[in-house]
C-alpha positions in Angstrom: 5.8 2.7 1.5 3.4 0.2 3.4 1.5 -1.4 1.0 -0.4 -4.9 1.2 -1.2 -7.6 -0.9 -4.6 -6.4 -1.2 -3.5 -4.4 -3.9 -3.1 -7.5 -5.7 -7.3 -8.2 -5.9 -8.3 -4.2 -7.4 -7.7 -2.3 -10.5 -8.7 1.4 -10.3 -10.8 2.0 -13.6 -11.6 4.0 -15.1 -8.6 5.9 -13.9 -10.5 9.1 -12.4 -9.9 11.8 -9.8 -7.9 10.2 -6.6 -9.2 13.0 -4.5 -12.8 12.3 -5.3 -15.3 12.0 -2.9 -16.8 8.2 -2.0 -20.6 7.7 -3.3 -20.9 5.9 -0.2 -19.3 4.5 3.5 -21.0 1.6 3.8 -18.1 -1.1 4.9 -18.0 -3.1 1.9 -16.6 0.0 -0.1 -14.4 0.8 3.0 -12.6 -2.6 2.3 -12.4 -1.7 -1.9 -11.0 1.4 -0.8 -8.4 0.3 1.1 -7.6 -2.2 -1.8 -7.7 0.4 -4.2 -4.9 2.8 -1.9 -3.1 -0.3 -1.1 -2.8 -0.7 -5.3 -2.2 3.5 -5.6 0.6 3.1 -3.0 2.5 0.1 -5.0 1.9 1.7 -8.4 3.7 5.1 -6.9 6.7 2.9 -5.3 7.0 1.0 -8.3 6.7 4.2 -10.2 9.3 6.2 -8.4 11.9 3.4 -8.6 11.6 3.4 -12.6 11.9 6.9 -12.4 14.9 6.9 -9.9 16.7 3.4 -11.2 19.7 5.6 -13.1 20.4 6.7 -9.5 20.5 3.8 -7.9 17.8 4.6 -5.7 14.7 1.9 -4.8 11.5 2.7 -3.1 10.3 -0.4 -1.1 6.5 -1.7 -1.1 6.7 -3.6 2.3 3.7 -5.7 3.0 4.1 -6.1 7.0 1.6 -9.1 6.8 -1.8 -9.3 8.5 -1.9 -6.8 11.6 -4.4 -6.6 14.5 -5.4 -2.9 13.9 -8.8 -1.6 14.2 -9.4 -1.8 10.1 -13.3 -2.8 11.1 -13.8 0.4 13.0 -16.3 1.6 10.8 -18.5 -1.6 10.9 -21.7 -2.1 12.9 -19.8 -1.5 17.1 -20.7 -5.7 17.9 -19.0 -6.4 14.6 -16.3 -4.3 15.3 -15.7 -5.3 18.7 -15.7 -9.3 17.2 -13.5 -8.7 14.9 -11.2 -6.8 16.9 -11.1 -9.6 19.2 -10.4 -12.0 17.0 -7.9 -10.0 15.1 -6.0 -9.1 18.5 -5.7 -13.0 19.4 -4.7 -14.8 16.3 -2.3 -11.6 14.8 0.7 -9.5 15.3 0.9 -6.0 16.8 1.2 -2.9 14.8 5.2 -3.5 16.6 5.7 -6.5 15.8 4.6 -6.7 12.4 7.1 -3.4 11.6 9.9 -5.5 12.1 10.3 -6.6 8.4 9.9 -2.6 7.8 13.0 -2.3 10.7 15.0 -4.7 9.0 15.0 -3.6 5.3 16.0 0.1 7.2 18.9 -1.6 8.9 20.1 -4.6 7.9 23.0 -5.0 5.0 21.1 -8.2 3.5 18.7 -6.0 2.2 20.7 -3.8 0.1 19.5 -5.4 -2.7 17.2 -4.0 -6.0 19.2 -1.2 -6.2 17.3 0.6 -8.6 14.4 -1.6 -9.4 11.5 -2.0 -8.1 10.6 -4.0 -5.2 8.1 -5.4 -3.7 8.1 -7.0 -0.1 5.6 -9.2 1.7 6.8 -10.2 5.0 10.5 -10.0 4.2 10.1 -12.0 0.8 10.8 -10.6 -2.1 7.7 -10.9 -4.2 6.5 -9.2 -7.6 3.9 -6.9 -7.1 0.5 -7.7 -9.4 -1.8 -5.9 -11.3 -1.9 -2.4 -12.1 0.7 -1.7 -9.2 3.7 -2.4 -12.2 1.5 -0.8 -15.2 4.2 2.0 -15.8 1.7 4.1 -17.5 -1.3 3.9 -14.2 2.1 4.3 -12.2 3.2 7.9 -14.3 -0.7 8.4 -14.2 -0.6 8.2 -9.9 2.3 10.3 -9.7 1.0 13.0 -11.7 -2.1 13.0 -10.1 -0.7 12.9 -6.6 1.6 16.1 -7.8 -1.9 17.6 -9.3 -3.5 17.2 -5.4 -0.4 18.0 -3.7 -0.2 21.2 -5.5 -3.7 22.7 -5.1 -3.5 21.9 -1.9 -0.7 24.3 -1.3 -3.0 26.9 -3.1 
């Protein structure tokens, strides 16, 4: 999963509805948003490596690191374009900041956590924070992802 270490600054309380609908879309809850999925995504990696560890099976949180991407889309169009700009000449493409993600796919070194949880930023090996290794928010995001997933079939 691509997570971020933005999930490191939210919590998600009180633990609600995930499929709820945002009060409002002004940019600043855009941005605790994205925290807040960044923290679902690691609680539900961390979650589904517990779950899986007696078959040796490990879900990786990989934190590619700061990408130029258009993340300010919804901001005021000069704002946008600004921090576009700025984003597109001091940080890494979409490509080149996958690599870490290409690397634990591919290469032997990273065969490692077999089972347990684990948490990458950049290619390091880090311990995820917060509520991302809470294993009861992690059973409560699984089950409410399963909840969604299923009436959506309906």
């Amino acid at each position: 999963m691509i997570g971020s270490e933005e999930h490191r600054q939210h919590t998600f309380e009180p633990w609600g509805q995930l499929d709820s609908t945002p009060a409002s879309a002004s940019w600043l809850d855009a941005m605790a948003r994205y925290g807040s999925s960044k923290l679902l995504l690691s609680a539900a990696a961390h979650e589904l490596s517990r779950r899986w560890a007696a078959d040796k099976l490990t879900v990786y949180d990989v934190c590619p690191g700061p990408v130029a991407s258009d993340i300010a889309r919804d901001t005021p169009l000069l704002v946008a374009w600004a921090v576009a700009a700025v984003l597109h000449m001091m940080l890494p493409s979409a490509a080149e900041a996958a690599l870490p993600v290409v690397a634990l796919a591919v290469d032997p070194a990273f065969a490692f956590g077999r089972g347990a949880p684990v948490h990458h930023h950049m290619s390091e090996a880090r311990a995820a924070g917060g509520n991302a290794i809470d294993e009861a928010f992690g059973a409560w995001v699984l089950a409410q992802s399963l909840d969604i997933s299923l009436r959506s079939l309906l």
